[in-house]
Every structure is written in structure tokens, then in C-alpha cells.
N, C-alpha and C positions, 0 to 999 in steps of 0.2 A: 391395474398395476399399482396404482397410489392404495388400495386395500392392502394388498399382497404387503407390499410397504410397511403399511399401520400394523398391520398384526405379526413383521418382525422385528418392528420397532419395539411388540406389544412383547415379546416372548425373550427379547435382549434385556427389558427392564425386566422383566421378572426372576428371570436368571440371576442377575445380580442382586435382586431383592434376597434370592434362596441361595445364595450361595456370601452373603454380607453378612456381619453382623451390625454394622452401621445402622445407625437411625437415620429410617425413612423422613425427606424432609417433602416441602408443601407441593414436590413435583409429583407426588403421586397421587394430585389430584388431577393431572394433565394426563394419566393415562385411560383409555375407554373406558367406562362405566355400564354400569348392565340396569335394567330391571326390567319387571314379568307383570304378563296379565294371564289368568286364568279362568280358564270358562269349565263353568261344571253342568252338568246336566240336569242338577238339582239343588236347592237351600235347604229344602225339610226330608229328611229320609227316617225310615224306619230301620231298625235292625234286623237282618235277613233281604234287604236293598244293598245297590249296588253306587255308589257314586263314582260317579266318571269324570275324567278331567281330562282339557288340553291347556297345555302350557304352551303361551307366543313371549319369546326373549327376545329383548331388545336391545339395540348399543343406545350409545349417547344420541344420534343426531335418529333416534328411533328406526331402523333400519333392524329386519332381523338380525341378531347377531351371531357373526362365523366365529365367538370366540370360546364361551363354555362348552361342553359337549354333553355338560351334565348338568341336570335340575333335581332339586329336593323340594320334597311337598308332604309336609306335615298337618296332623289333623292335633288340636290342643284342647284340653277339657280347659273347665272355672279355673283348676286349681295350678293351670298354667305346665300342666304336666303332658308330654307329646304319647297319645295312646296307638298311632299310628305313623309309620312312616314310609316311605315309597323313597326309590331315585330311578330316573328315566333319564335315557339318552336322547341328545339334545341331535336335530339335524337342522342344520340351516335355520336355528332359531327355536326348531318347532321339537314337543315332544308329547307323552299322552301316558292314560294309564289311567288303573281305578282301583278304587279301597269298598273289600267288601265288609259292609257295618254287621260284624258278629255280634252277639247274644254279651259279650263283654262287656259291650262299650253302654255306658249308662246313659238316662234321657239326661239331655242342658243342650248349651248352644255352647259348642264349638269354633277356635279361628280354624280356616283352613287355612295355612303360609306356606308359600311356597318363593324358591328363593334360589341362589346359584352360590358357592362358594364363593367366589369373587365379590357378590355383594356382601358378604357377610361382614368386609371389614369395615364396612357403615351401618350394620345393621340394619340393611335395605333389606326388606322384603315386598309382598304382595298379600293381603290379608284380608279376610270374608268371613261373616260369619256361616256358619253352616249347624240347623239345627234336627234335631236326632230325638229321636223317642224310641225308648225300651219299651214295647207294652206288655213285655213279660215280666216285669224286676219294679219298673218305680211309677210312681203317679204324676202326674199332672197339677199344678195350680188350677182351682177354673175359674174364671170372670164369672160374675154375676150376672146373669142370663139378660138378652137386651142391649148388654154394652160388649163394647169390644178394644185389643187393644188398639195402640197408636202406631202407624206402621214407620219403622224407621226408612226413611230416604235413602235409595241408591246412589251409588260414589260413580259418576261413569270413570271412565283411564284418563288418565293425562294426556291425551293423545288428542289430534283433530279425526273431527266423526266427517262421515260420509253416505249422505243413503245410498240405496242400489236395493234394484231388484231382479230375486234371482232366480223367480220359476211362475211357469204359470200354470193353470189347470186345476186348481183346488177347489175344490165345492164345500158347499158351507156344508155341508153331514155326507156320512156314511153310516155303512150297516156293519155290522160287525163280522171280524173272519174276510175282509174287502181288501180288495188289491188298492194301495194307493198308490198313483202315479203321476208325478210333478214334470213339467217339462221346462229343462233349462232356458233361461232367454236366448233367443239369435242371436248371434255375433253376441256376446255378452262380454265387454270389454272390462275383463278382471285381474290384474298383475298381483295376487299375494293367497292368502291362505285363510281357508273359513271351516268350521268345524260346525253340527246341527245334532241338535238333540229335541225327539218327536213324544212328551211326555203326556200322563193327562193333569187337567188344570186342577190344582183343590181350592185355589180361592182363599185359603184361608188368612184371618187374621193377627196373623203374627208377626213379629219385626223381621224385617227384609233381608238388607243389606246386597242385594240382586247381584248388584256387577263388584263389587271389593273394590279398595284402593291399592294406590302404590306407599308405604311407608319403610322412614326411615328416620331411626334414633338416635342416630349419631353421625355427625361431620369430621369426628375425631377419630383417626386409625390406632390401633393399638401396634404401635411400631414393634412390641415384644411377640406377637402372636400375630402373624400375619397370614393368611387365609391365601392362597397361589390359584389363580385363574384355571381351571381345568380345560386347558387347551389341545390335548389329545386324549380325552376320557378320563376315566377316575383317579383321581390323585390318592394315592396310601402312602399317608406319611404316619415318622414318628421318630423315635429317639435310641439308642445304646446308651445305656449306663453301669458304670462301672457297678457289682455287686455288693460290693465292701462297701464302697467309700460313697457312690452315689453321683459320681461325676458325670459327666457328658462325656465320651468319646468320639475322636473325631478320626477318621480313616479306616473307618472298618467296615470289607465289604462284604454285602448282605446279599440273598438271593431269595427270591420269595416264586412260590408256587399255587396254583389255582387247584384244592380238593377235587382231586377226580377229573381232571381236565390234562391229560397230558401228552396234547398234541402240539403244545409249545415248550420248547426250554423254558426252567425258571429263570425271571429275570434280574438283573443284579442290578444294585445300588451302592454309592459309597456314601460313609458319614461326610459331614461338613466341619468346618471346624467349630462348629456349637455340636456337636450330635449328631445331627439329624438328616435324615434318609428320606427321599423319596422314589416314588414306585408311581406311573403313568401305564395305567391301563386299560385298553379299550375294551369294549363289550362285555365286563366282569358279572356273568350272566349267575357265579354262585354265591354261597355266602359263606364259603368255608377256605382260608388263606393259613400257609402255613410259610413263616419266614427263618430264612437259618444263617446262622452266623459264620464267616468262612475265613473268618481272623483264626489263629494259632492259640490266643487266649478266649475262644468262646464260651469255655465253663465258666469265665469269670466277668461275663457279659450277663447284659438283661435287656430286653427290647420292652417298648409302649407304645403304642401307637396311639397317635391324636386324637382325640374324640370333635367330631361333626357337629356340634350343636347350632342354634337358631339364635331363637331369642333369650339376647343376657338382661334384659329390662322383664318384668313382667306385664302382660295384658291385664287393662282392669274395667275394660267395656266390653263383658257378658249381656244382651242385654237377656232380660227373663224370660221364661215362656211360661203363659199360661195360656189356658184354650176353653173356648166355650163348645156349646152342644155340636154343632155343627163340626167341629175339628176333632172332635171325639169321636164322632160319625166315621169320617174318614180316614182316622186312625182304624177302626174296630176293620174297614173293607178294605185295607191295604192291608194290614196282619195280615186277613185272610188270606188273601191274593198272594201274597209272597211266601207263606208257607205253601201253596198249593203248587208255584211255580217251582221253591226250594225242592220239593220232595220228586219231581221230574228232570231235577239237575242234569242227570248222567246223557239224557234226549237233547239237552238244550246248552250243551258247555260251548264254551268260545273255543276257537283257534289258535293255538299258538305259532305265530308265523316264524322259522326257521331263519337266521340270519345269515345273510351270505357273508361267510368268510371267504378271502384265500388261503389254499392251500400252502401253509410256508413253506420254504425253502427246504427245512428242515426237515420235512417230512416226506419229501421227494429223492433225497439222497440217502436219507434212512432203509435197511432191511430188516424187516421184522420174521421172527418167528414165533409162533403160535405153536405153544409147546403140548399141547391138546393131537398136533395137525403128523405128529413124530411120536418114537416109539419111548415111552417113560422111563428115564433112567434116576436113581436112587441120589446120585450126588450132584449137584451143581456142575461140580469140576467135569464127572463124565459129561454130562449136558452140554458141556463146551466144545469136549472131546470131540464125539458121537453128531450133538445137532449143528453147533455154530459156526459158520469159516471164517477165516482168518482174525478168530480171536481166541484168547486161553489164559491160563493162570500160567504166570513166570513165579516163581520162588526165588527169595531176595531177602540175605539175610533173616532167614526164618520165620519169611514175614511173604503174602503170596501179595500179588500185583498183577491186573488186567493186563495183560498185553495184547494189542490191536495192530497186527500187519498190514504193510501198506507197501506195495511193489514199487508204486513210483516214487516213493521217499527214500531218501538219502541214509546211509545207516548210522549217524547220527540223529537225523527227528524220528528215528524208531526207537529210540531210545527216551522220548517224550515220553510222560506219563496219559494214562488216558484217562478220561472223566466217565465215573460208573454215578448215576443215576438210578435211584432205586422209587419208585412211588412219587417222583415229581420231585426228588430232594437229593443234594449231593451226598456221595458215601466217599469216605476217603479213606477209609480201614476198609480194605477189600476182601480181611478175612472175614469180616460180618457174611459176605455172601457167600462165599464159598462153606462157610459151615451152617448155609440156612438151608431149610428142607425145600427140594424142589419142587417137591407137589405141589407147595403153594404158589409157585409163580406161573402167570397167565401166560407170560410172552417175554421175550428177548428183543430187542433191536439195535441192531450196531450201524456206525457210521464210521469208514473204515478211513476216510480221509482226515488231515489235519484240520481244525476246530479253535477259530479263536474264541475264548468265553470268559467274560468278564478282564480281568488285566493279564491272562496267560495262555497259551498254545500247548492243547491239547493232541495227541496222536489219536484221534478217533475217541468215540462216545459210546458206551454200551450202557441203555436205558432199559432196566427190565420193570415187570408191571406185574404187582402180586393179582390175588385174587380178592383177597379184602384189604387192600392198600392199608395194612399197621404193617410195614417193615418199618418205618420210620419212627415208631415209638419211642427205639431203642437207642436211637442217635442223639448223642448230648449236642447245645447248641440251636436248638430249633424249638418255634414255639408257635401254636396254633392258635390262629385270631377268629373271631366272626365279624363277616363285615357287611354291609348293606349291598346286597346285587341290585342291577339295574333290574327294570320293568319288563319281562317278553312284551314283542311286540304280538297282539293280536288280530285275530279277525272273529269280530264279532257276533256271535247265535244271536238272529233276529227272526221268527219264528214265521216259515211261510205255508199258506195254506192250501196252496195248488197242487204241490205232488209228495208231498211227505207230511209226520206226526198229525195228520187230519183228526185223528182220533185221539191225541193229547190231548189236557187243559190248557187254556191259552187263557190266563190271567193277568197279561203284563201290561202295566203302567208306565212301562217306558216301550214304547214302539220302537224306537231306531234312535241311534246313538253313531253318528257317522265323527273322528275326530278330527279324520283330513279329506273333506270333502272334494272330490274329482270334476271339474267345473266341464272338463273338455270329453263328459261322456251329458251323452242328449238328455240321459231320463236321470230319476229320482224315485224309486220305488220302495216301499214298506208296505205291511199288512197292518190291518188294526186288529185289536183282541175282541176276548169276550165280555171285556169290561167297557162300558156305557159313560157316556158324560162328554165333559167338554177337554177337548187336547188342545196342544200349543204347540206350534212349530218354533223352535227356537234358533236362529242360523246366528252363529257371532263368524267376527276375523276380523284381522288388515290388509289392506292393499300395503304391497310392495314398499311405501312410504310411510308405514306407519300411521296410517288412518284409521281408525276402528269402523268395521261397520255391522249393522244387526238389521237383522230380519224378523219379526216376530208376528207368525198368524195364527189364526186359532179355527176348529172345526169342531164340530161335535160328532160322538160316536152314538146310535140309535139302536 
């Protein structure tokens, strides 16, 4: 209960944060506070490698936190420029995901930063180095042979550590193409979450930086630009301004829709009295948003939307890489190895695990028709005629208008106008549809009951859905963004050798890459490859409490 509390205590301040233009004063240091640890599967990766991460968010008293839903994790060259970025959906604290190092990205050492909107108004983040070699594109410094560098010291978390151990049965070698199988301890008394990555070891000598820290550059909020806690998924915000003059408009409501997704009404928002608009939504699995303006003066509107960024100080600890013979070595047999896995892609892809939605409401009371499923008729209006029931064009002052019957409404709210829907966007000149060619639309769907949506009452909804969704081009008022989708969640291609691709190359250097490891099944299984040497069991997490604990063995493959 006292949680439940705190985070409507947490969602009342922020309200008035986004909805004030008051300056925040020193109480917004009394509301929860976040920060992140990240475990990656790797520090050195080549290009045509895969780098893996799980993200563990935390509140103030380090306790997973129930309050982001969403994390950013950025990869940043020398020149402080972000070449890659990701967002993952946050559960219970926990989230995951990985950046594949293309042919693009140039050899240096990189931060990895990864961070939550909410910290960003201290400029809190979590920071690593992570270094990268092109061996296609750039060279290497090398040390003069005999000497080597100084390895820079791991940062452990701010967090109290804990040992534990969490499996037994591992023998010091195997053979290669070998079933490995770990057995969890009995009764193993674990309250929190641990993630394991089974890579092989290179040894090599270069600066570290292993586990990352927690940093942050400022204690001062910037009371003008305030950054709102993602308490139900992605926040898309931004601004209306007048065309002309450039002002900020405030009361104008906006509806915004998901490119190709429309099994939900677009959602609405109103300006604030600064501008500004926001938009809470969950699971935004695409990256193509189109927002439209639903004020009477929209020609003479312009929409922005906020831009995301990190770090406003720049990073100035790179530190260098250079490599002797031996790192060269191991450069020259990992190229190989990951072009020869690369070129086997299409045998060895990941999973992408389907998200359970529910079905809304809205989709339940909806009929659709699939105009393929009926006999083609030349105009819209016959289409109404002929396939759809109880909807039709009324003619009205020389101007046509949806009308949607409803028997148990009163003949007054039939007289409601209804809300037409064309490609995920409202249309309010309803001759647009009726003189568009019919062949191009896929399906119909009406909702023949009264529809509250956004500040007015609708007599029913008819939502039609082209075949290449451009009806919308034509409608002034609307404007189409890109925005950062979250992560699929996956399941992992770990490559097994007892009943399938026996006859593949099995060159991989990372064995098993688990992010949320399942403590309450007995075993632990992975194969080894055809690659030889020494490997390393890597297990990070926290207990419940906020402890960190790590596991780390090591085997050789023969």
C-alpha cells in the first residue's frame, strides 16, 4: 500500500510539473530518483559481433524500480557523437536488447550510456567503456612488442555486493560441439534477477573498464526543459506553433496514430498553456508516428516534437587502444569466425517473441468488412449501398456526410455526426472518400453505437484501411515524425548439436547469452562450438534488495 502511495504521490507531482509553468523549486529533489546498472556480454567486440545488454533500474532506496517503463542505451564514438541507439521496455525494473556492430561503425573506444528520461534532468546516467575494432576500414596503434598496456580498474555499482553460488557440475575442459549442463543449487535461496553470458576469454591487454559506473553531472534541474518520468511507456511529446508569428499555442487538440498499426483509435492530446502536448504510449513497437491537428485553424498550425538527447556536457575519457601481437592474433580469428557465422545468418536468427496484447474494447464492438470477401463495386457510395449496413452517405447542403444508424438511439443523437477514420487519421470532409477510387481500399469497419472520442460524441465510427495507407497525404493539418520504437523482445539462436544444423559451421564465441535467467528450472544447458580456448561464465544481477552479485568461472574448450 505505502508503494501504491508513493507512486500516486509520484504521478500528482508530475502532473502539475506538465501541466505548470511555475518554477520548480528544491521539492523536486524529494521525489524518487532512478539510476541503472548494465551488464553487457562483452567490452571488445568486432564489427559483424553482436553486443548484448540487460538493463537493472533502480529507485532511490535501490529497490527495482516500478516507475520508468522505458530505458535508453546509447553507444558514443571520441567525437562524443551517438552512432547507435536502442529504447527497451522497462518491467519491474528490468529490460534487455542488443546492438548489432555493422561495418559502419569505426575502430576506438566507445561509452556505452544508458539512462531513463527521468534521470536525465540531472544528467544521471550509467557509463562504460566498450571497445570496437573495424578490421575491414582502420588500423590499430601497436605497442612495441614485449610491453603491454596498463589496464584501467573496474568501477564496481554503488550498490552492497553479495556472493552466492549458483550451479554446480562444471568441469574444468570440454570437447568441442559438447552438451554443457550446469545444475542449479538446492533450495537456492534467491529473491531478485541475474542475467549470464558464456563467451570465450581473449586475455587481452587493453583498458577495461569491466563493470561501468553510475554518473552524474549535474545537481541542477533545468526548471525550462523538464524531462516527465515515463510512468506508462513512451512519452511523445512536443509543441504547436503558430505559423506566422511562431508562438506557442495552447488548447489545441491533437490525435496522433501508430504507421500501420490500426487496431487502436488514434490517441488525443491537448496543448497546455505553454504549447505543449503529450502523448503516453505503451509498447510503440514502430518507428513511424503521424500526428494531426483537429483545431478549425490547422493550416495555420505547425507541430515539433521534442528531441531525446543524453549527454549535454561532453565525455573526455577515451581511453586509447593500441594492441600488441597477440591482440592481433585474435583479432585476425574472430573476423574469421564471424564472417563465417554472419554468412549462415538465415539457419541461426533469433526469435522474436510476440507481445501479449489485449484485445481492446474497440475491436470487439467493431464489424469489419473485407472488401476483397464481396462483389466490387466501382464507387465508394455503391460500396455503402450494396456491402455496408446501417451506414451511408446523407447529402447536406451539397456537401455528403457518413451517416451511421442506430436503432436504439433516440432521433436526436442520430443526428450526431460520425467519426470517419481513413488510414489511422481523422477525415472530416467526407467527400474526400466518397470520390476516392474503391479499389484501393482493403476493408471497411463500422461501430454503429455512440463513441465518446477526444472532447465530443460521435454516432458511430467508420474506419476504412487502404491498401497502401497514402489516403492521408492529402489531408492538411498532419504531419509525419520518426521516432525511436522499443526493442522486440527475443529469444535467443544458441546453436544445438543433438538434433538439428549438425552440418553447419559452428564458429561462435559467444555460447549463450541468457538476460533473464530462470533460477526455478533445475538445469542450465548450452553447447560449445568449434572454436577452442579458454571461455568464461559470466552471471551478474541483484537480489530483491539491491545487492549486486556476480558469478564468474572459467573452462577451457579442446
Amino acid at each position: 500500500m505505502k508503494r501504491i502511495l508513493l507512486t500516486l504521490a509520484f504521478s500528482i507531482s508530475i502532473t502539475g510539473i506538465a501541466q505548470s509553468n511555475s518554477p520548480l523549486t528544491a521539492n523536486f529533489n524529494k521525489l524518487p530518483q532512478e539510476s541503472i546498472y548494465a551488464h553487457t556480454n562483452n567490452d571488445f567486440l568486432l564489427t559483424g559481433e553482436t553486443l548484448y545488454y540487460k538493463i537493472y533500474c533502480f529507485d532511490t532506496n535501490k529497490n527495482f524500480s516500478d516507475y520508468s517503463k522505458v530505458a535508453y542505451i546509447e553507444l558514443i564514438n571520441s567525437d562524443n557523437v551517438s552512432v547507435l541507439k536502442q529504447k527497451v521496455n522497462l518491467k519491474d525494473g528490468n529490460g534487455n536488447g542488443d546492438f548489432f556492430i555493422n561495418t559502419d561503425v569505426k575502430t576506438g573506444t566507445y561509452k556505452l550510456a544508458a539512462y531513463t528520461q527521468w534521470m536525465q534532468n540531472k544528467q544521471a546516467f550509467f557509463e562504460k567503456n566498450i571497445f570496437i575494432v573495424n578490421p575491414f576500414s582502420d588500423k590499430l596503434k601497436s605497442t612495441v612488442e614485449g610491453k603491454s598496456n596498463s589496464s584501467v580498474s573496474s568501477t564496481i555499482p554503488s550498490v552492497n555486493n553479495t556472493s552466492i553460488n549458483l550451479f554446480n557440475g562444471l568441469q574444468s575442459s570440454y570437447g568441442t560441439r559438447q552438451k554443457i549442463t550446469l545444475d542449479f543449487i538446492n533450495n537456492l535461496n534467491f529473491d531478485g534477477k541475474i542475467s549470464i553470458s558464456v563467451k570465450q576469454k581473449s586475455n587481452l591487454n587493453l583498458p577495461s573498464g569491466t563493470n561501468g559506473k553510475e554518473v552524474s553531472t549535474s545537481n541542477l534541474v533545468n526548471k525550462s526543459n523538464i524531462y516527465l518520468p515515463e510512468l506508462r511507456g513512451s512519452i511523445i511529446q512536443g509543441t504547436v506553433t503558430s505559423k506566422t508569428e511562431g508562438t506557442k499555442i495552447p488548447n489545441v487538440l491533437l490525435s496522433l496514430s501508430l504507421k500501420g498499426n490500426h487496431d487502436y483509435l488514434p490517441q488525443t492530446a491537448l496543448t497546455n498553456d505553454a504549447g505543449e502536448f503529450y502523448f503516453n504510449m505503451l509498447d510503440v513497437d514502430v518507428d513511424k508516428i503521424s500526428i494531426q491537428i483537429l483545431d478549425k485553424e490547422r493550416e495555420n498550425y505547425d507541430i515539433q516534437l521534442k528531441e531525446k538527447g543524453i549527454v549535454k556536457t561532453n565525455f573526455d575519457d577515451f581511453p586509447e587502444m593500441t594492441v600488441d601481437q597477440k591482440t592481433i592474433d585474435v583479432i585476425k580469428n574472430r573476423s574469421i569466425y564471424s564472417q563465417i557465422e554472419n554468412a549462415f545468418y538465415t539457419v541461426k536468427k533469433d526469435s522474436i517473441l510476440k507481445t501479449s496484447k489485449k484485445d481492446p474494447l474497440f475491436n470487439q464492438i467493431k464489424k469489419t468488412y473485407v472488401l476483397d470477401d464481396y462483389k466490387r463495386f466501382k464507387t465508394v457510395r455503391e460500396t455503402f449501398i450494396e456491402v455496408i449496413e446501417g451506414a451511408g452517405f446523407v447529402k447536406r447542403n451539397d456537401s455528403y456526410k457518413i451517416s451511421i444508424t442506430d436503432s436504439d438511439a433516440s432521433e436526436t443523437l442520430n443526428y450526431l455526426p460520425s467519426l470517419l477514420i481513413i488510414d489511422g487519421h481523422i477525415v472530416y470532409d467526407h467527400n474526400d472518400l466518397i470520390g476516392y477510387n474503391s479499389r484501393k481500399i482493403k476493408s471497411i469497419s463500422v461501430v454503429s453505437d455512440k463513441y465518446y472520442y477526444g472532447n465530443a460524441i460521435y454516432q458511430g465510427i467508420i474506419i476504412v484501411d487502404t491498401f497502401k495507407k497514402d489516403f492521408i497525404a492529402n489531408t492538411k493539418g498532419t504531419k509525419d515524425f520518426t521516432i525511436q520504437p522499443v526493442q522486440p523482445e527475443k529469444l535467443y539462436f544458441f546453436q544445438q548439436h543433438e538434433t538439428n544444423n549438425q552440418r553447419i559451421p559452428d564458429y561462435r564465441t559467444q555460447l549463450y547469452w541468457n538476460p533473464n535467467l530462470n533460477l526455478t528450472q533445475k538445469q542450465l544447458s548450452f553447447y560449445t562450438s568449434d572454436v577452442t580456448g579458454e571461455f568464461e561464465i559470466d552471471a551478474q544481477g541483484f537480489t530483491k534488495d539491491g545487492k549486486f552479485v556476480s558469478v564468474k568461472k572459467t573452462f577451457t574448450v579442446n
